[in-house]
mmCIF file of the N, C-alpha and C atoms, coordinates in Angstrom:
data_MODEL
# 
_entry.id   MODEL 
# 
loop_
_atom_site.group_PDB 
_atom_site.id 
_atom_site.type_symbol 
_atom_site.label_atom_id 
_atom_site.label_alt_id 
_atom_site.label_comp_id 
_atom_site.label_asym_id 
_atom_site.label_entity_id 
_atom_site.label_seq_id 
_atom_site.pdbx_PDB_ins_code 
_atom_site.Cartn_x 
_atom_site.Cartn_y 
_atom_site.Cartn_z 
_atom_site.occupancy 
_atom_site.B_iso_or_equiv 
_atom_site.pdbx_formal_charge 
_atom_site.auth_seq_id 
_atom_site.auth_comp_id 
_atom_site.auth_asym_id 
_atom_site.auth_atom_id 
_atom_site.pdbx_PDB_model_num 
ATOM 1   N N  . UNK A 1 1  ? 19.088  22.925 -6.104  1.00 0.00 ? 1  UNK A N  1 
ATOM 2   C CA . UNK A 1 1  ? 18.271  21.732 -6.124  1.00 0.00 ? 1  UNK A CA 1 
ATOM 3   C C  . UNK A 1 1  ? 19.090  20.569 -6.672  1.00 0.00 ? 1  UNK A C  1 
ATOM 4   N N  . UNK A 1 2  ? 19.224  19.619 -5.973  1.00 0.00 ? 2  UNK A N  1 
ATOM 5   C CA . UNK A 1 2  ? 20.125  18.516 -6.459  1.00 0.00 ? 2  UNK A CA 1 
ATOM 6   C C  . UNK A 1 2  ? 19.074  17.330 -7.074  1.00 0.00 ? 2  UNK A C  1 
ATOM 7   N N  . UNK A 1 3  ? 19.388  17.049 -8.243  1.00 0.00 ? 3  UNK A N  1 
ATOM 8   C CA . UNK A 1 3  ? 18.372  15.591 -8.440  1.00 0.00 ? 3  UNK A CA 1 
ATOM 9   C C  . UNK A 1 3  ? 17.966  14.703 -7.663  1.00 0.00 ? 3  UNK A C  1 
ATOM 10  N N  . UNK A 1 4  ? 17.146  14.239 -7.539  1.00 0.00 ? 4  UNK A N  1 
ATOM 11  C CA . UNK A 1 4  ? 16.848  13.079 -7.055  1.00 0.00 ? 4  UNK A CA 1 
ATOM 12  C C  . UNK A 1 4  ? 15.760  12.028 -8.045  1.00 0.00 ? 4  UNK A C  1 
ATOM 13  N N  . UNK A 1 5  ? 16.011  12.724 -9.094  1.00 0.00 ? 5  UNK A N  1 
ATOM 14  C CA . UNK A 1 5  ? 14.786  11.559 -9.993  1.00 0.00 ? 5  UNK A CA 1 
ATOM 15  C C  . UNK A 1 5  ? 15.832  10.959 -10.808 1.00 0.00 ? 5  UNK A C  1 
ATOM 16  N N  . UNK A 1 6  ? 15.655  9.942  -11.179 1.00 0.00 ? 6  UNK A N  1 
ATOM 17  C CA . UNK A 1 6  ? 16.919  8.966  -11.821 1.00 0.00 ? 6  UNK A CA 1 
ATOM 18  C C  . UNK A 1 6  ? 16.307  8.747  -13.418 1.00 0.00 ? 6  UNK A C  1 
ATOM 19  N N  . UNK A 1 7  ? 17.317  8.024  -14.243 1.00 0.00 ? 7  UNK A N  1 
ATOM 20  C CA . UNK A 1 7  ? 16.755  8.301  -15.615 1.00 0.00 ? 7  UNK A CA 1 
ATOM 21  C C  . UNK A 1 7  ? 15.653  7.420  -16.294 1.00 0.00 ? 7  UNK A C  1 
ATOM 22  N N  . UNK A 1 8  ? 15.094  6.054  -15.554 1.00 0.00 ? 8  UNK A N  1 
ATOM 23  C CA . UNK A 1 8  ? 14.324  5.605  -15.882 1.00 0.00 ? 8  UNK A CA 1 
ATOM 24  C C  . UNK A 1 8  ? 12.974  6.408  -15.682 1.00 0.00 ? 8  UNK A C  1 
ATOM 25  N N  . UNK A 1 9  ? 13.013  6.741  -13.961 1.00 0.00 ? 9  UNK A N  1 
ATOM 26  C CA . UNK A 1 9  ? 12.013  7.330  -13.455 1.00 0.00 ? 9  UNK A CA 1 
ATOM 27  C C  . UNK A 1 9  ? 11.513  8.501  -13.977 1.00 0.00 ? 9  UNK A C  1 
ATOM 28  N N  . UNK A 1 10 ? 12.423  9.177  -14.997 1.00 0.00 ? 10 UNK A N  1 
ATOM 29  C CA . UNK A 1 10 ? 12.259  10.842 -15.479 1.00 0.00 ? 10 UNK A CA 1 
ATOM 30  C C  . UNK A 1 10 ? 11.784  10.242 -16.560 1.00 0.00 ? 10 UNK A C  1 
ATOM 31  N N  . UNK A 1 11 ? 12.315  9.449  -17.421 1.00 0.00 ? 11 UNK A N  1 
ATOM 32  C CA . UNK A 1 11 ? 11.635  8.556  -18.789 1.00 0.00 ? 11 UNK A CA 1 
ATOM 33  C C  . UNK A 1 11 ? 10.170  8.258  -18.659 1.00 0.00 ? 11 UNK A C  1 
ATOM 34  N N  . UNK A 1 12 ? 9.888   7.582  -17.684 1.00 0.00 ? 12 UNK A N  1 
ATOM 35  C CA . UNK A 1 12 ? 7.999   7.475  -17.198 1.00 0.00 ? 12 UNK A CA 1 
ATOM 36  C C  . UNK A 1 12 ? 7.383   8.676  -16.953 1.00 0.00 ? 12 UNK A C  1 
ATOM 37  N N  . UNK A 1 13 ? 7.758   9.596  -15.955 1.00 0.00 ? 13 UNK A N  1 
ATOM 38  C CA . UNK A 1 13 ? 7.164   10.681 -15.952 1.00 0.00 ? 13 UNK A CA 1 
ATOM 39  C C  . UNK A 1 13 ? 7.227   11.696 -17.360 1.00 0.00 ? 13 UNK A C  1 
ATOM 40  N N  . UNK A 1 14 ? 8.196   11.655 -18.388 1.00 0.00 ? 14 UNK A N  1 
ATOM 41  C CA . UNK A 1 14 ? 8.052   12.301 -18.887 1.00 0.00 ? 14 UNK A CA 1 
ATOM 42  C C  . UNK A 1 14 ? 6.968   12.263 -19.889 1.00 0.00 ? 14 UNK A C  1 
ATOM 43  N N  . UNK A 1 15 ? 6.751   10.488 -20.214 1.00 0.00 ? 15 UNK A N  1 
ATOM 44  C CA . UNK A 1 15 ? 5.627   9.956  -21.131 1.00 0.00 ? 15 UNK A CA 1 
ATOM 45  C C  . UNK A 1 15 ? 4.436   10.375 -20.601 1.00 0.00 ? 15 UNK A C  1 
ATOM 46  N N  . UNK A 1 16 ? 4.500   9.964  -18.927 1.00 0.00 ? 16 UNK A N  1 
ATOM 47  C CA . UNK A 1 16 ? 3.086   9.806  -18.047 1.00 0.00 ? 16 UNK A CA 1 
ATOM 48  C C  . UNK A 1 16 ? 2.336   11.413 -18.268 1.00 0.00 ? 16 UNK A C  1 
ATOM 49  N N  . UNK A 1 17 ? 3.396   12.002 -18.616 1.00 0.00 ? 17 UNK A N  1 
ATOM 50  C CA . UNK A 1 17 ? 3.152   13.273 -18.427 1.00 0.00 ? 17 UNK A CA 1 
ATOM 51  C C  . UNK A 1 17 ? 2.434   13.796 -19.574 1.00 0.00 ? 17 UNK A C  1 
ATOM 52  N N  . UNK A 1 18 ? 3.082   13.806 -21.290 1.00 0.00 ? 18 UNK A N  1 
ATOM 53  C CA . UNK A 1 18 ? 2.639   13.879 -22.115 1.00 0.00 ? 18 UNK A CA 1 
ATOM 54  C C  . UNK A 1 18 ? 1.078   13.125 -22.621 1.00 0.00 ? 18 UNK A C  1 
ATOM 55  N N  . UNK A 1 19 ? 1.451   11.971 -22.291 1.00 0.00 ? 19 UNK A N  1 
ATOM 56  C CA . UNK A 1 19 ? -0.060  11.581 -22.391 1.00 0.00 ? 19 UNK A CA 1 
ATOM 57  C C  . UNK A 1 19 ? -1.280  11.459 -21.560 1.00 0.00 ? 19 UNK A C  1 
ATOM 58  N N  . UNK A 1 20 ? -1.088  12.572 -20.057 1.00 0.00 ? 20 UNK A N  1 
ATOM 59  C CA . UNK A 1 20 ? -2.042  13.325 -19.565 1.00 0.00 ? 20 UNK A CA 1 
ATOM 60  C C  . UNK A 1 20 ? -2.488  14.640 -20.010 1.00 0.00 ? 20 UNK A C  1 
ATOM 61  N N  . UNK A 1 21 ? -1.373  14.979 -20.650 1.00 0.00 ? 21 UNK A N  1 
ATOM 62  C CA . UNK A 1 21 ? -1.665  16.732 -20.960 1.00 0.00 ? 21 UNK A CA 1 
ATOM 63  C C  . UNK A 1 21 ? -2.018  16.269 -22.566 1.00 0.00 ? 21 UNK A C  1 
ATOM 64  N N  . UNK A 1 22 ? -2.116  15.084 -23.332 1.00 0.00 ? 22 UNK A N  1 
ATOM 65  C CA . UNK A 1 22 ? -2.853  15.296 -24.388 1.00 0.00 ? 22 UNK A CA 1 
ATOM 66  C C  . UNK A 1 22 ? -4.664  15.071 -24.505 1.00 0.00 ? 22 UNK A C  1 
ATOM 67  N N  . UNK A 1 23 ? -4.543  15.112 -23.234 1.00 0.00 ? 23 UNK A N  1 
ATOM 68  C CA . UNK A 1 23 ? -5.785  14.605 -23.178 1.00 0.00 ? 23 UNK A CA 1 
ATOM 69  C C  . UNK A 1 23 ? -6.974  16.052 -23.112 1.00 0.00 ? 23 UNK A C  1 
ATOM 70  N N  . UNK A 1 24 ? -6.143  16.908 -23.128 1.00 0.00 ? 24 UNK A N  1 
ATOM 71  C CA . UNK A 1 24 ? -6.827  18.285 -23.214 1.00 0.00 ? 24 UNK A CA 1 
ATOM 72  C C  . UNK A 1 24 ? -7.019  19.132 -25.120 1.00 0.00 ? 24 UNK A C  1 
ATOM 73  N N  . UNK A 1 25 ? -6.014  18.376 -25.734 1.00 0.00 ? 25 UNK A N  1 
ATOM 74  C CA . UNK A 1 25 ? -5.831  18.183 -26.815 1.00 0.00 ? 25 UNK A CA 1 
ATOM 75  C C  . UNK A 1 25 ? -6.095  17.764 -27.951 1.00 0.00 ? 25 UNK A C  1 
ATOM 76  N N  . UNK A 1 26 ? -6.124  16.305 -27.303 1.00 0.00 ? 26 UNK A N  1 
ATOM 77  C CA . UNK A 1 26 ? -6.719  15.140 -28.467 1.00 0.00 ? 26 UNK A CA 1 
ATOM 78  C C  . UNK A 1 26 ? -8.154  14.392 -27.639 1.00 0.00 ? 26 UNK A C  1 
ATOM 79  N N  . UNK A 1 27 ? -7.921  14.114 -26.477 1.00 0.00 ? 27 UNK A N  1 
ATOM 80  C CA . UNK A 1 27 ? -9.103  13.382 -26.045 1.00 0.00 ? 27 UNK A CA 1 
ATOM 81  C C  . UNK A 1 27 ? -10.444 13.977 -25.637 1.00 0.00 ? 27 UNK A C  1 
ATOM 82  N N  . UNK A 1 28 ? -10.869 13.776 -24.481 1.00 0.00 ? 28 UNK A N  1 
ATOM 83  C CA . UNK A 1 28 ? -12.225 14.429 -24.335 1.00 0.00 ? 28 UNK A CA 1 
ATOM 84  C C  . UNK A 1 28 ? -11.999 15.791 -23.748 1.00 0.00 ? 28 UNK A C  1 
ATOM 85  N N  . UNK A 1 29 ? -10.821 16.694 -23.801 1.00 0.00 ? 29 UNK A N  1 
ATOM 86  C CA . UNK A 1 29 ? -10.929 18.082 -23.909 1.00 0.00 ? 29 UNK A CA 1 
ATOM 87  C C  . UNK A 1 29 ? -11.538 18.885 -22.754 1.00 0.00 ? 29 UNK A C  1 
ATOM 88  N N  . UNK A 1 30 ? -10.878 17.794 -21.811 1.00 0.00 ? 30 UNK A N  1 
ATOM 89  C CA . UNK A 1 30 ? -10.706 17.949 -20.594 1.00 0.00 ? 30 UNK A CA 1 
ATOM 90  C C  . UNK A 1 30 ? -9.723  18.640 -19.682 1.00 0.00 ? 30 UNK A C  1 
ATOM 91  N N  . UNK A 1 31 ? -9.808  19.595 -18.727 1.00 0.00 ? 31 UNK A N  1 
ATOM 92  C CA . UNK A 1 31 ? -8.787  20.766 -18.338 1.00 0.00 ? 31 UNK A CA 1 
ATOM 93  C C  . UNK A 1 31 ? -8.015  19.885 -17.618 1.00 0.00 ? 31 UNK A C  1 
ATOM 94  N N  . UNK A 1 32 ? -8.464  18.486 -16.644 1.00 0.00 ? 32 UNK A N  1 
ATOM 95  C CA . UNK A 1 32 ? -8.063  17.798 -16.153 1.00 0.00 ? 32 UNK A CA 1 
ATOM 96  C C  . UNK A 1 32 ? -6.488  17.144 -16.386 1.00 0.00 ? 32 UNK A C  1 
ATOM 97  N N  . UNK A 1 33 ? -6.222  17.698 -17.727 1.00 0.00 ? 33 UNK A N  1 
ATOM 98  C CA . UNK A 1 33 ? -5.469  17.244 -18.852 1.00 0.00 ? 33 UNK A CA 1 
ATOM 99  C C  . UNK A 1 33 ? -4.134  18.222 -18.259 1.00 0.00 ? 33 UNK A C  1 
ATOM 100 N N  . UNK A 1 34 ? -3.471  19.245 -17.986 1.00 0.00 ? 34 UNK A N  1 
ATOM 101 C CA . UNK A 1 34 ? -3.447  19.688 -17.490 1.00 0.00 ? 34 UNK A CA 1 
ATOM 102 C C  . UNK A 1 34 ? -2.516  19.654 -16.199 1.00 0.00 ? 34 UNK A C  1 
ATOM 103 N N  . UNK A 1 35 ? -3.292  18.641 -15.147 1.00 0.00 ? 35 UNK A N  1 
ATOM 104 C CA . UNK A 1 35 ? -2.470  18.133 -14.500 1.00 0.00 ? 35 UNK A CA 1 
ATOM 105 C C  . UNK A 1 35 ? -0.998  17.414 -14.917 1.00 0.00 ? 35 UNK A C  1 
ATOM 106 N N  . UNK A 1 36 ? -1.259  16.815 -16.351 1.00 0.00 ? 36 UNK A N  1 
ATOM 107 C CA . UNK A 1 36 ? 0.149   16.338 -16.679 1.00 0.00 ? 36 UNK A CA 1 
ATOM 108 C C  . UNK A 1 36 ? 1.439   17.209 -16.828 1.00 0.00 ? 36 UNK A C  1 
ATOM 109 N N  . UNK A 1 37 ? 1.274   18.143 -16.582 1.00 0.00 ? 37 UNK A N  1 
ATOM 110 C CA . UNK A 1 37 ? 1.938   19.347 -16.636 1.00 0.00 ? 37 UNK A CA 1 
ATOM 111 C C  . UNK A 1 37 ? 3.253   19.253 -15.092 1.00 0.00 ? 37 UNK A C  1 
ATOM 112 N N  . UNK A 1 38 ? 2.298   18.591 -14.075 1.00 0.00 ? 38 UNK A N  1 
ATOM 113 C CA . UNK A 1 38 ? 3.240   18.110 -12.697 1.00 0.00 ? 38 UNK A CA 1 
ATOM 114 C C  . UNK A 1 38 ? 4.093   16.925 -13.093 1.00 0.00 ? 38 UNK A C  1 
ATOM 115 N N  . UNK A 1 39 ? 4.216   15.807 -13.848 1.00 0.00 ? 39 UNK A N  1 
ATOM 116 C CA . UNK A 1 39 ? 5.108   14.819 -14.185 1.00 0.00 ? 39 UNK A CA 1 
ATOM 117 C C  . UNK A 1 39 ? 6.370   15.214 -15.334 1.00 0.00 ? 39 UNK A C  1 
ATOM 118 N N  . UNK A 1 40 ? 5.481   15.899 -16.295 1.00 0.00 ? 40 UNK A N  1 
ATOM 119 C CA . UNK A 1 40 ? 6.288   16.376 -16.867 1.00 0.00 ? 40 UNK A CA 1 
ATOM 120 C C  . UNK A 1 40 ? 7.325   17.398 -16.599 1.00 0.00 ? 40 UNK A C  1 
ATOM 121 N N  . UNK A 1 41 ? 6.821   18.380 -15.990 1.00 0.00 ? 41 UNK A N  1 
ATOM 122 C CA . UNK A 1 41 ? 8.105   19.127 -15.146 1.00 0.00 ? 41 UNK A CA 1 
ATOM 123 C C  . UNK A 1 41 ? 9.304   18.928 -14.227 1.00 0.00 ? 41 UNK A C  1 
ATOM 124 N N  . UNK A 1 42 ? 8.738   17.458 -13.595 1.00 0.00 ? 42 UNK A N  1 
ATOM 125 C CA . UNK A 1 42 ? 9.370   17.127 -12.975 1.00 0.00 ? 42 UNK A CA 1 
ATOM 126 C C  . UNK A 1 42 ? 10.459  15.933 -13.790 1.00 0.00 ? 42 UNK A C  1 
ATOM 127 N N  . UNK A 1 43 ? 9.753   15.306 -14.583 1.00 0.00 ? 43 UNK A N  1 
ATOM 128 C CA . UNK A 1 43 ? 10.914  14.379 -15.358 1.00 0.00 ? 43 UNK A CA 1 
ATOM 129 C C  . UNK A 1 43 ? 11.592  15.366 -16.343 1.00 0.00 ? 43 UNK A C  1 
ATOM 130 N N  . UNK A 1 44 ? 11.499  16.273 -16.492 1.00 0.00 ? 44 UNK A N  1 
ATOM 131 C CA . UNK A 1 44 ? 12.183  17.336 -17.404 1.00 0.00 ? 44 UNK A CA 1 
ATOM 132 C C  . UNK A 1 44 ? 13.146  18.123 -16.230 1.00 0.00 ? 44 UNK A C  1 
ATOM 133 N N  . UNK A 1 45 ? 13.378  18.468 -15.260 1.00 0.00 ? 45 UNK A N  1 
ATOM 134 C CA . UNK A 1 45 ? 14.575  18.787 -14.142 1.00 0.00 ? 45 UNK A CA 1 
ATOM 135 C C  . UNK A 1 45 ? 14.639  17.841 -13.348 1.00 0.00 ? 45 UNK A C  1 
ATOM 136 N N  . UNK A 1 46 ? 14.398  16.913 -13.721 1.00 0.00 ? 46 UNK A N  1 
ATOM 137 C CA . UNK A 1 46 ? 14.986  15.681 -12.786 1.00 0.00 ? 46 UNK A CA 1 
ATOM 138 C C  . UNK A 1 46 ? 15.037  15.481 -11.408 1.00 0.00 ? 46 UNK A C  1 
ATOM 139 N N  . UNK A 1 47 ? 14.343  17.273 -10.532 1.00 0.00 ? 47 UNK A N  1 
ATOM 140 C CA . UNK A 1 47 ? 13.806  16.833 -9.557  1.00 0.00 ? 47 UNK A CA 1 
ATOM 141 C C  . UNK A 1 47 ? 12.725  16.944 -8.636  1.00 0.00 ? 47 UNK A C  1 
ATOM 142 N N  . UNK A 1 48 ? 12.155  16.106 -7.761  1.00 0.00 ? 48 UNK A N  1 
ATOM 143 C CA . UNK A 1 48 ? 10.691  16.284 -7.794  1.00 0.00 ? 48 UNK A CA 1 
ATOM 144 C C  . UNK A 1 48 ? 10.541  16.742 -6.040  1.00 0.00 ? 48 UNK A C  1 
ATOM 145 N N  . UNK A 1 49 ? 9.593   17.399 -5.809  1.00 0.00 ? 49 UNK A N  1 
ATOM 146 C CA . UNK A 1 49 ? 9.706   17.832 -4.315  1.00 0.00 ? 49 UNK A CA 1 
ATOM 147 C C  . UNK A 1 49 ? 8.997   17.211 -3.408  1.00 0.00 ? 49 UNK A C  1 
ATOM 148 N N  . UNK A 1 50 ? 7.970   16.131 -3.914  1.00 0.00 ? 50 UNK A N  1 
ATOM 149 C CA . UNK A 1 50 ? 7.397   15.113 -2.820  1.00 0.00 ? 50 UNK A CA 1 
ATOM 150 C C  . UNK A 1 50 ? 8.395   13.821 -2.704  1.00 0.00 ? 50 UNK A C  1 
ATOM 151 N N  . UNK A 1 51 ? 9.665   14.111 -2.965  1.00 0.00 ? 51 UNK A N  1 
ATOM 152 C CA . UNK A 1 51 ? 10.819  12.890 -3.193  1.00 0.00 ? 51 UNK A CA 1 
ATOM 153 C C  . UNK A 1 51 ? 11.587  13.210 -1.866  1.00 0.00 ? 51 UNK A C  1 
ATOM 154 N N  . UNK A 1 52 ? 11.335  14.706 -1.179  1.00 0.00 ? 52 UNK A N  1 
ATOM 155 C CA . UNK A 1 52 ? 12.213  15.468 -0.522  1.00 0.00 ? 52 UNK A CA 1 
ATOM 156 C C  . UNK A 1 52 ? 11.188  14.657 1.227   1.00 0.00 ? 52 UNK A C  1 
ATOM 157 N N  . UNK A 1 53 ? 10.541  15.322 1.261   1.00 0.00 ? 53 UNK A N  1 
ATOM 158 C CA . UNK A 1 53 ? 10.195  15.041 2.936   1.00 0.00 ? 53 UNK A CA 1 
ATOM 159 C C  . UNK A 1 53 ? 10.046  13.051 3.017   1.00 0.00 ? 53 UNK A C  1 
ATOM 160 N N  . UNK A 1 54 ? 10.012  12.372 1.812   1.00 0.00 ? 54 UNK A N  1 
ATOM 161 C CA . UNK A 1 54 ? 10.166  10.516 1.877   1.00 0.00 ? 54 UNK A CA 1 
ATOM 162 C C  . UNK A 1 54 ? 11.447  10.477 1.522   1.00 0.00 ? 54 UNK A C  1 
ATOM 163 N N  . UNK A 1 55 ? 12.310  11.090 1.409   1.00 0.00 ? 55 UNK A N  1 
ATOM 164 C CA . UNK A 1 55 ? 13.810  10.200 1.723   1.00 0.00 ? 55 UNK A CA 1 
ATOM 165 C C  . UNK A 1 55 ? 13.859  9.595  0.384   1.00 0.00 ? 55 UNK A C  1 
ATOM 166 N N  . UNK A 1 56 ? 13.328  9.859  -0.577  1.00 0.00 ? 56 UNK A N  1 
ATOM 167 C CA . UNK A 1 56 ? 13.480  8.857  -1.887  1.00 0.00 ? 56 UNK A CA 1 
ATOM 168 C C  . UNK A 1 56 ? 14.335  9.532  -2.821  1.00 0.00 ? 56 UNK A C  1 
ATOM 169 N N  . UNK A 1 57 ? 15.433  8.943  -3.503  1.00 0.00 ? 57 UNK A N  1 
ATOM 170 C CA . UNK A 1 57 ? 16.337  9.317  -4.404  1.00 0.00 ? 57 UNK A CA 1 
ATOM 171 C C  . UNK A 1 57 ? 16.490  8.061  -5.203  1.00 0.00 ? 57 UNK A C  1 
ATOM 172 N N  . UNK A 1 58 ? 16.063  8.074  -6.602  1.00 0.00 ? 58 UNK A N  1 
ATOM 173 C CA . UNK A 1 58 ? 15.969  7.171  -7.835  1.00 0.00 ? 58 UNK A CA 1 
ATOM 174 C C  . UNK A 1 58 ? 17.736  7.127  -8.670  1.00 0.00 ? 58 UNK A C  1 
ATOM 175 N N  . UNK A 1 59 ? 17.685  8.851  -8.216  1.00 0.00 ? 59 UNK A N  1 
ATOM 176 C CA . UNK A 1 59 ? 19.160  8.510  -9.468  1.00 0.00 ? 59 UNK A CA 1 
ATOM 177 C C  . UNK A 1 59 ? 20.234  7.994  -8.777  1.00 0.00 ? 59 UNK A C  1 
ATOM 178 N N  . UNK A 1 60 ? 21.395  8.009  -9.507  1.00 0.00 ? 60 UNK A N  1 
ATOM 179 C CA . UNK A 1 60 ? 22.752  7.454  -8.842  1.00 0.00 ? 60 UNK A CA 1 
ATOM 180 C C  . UNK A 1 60 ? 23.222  8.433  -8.165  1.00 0.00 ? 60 UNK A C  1 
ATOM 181 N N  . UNK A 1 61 ? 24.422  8.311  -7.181  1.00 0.00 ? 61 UNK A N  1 
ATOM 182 C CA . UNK A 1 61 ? 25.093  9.001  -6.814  1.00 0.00 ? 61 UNK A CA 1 
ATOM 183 C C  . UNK A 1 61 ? 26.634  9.194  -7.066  1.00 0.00 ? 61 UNK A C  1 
ATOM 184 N N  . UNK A 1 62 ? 27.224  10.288 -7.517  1.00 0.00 ? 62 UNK A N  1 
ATOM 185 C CA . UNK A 1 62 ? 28.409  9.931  -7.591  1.00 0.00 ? 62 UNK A CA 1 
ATOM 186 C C  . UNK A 1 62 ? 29.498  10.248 -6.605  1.00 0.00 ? 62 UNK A C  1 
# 
């Protein structure tokens, strides 16, 4: 699997991510919460698989 998420973009998902999955936690304790579990995985290996069939690559290339 070669990256394609770049380091800003892994920086957002990784927040976007945490503060969906606290929401099972701290907020209304909702399973929904949960879902943050897909951003975060993906800004944590840097790469994401709906990036693959749109042609989209965030990081650099060297």
């Amino acid at each position: 699997m070669a990256k394609n998420v770049g380091t800003v973009d892994r920086s957002v998902r990784i927040v976007v991510g945490l503060g969906v999955l606290s929401l099972v936690f701290l907020g209304p304790h909702t399973p929904w919460g949960y879902l943050g579990l897909v951003p975060l995985a993906t800004g944590l290996t840097g790469w994401c698989p709906a990036y693959l069939p749109l042609g989209i690559k965030t990081c650099k290339t060297r």
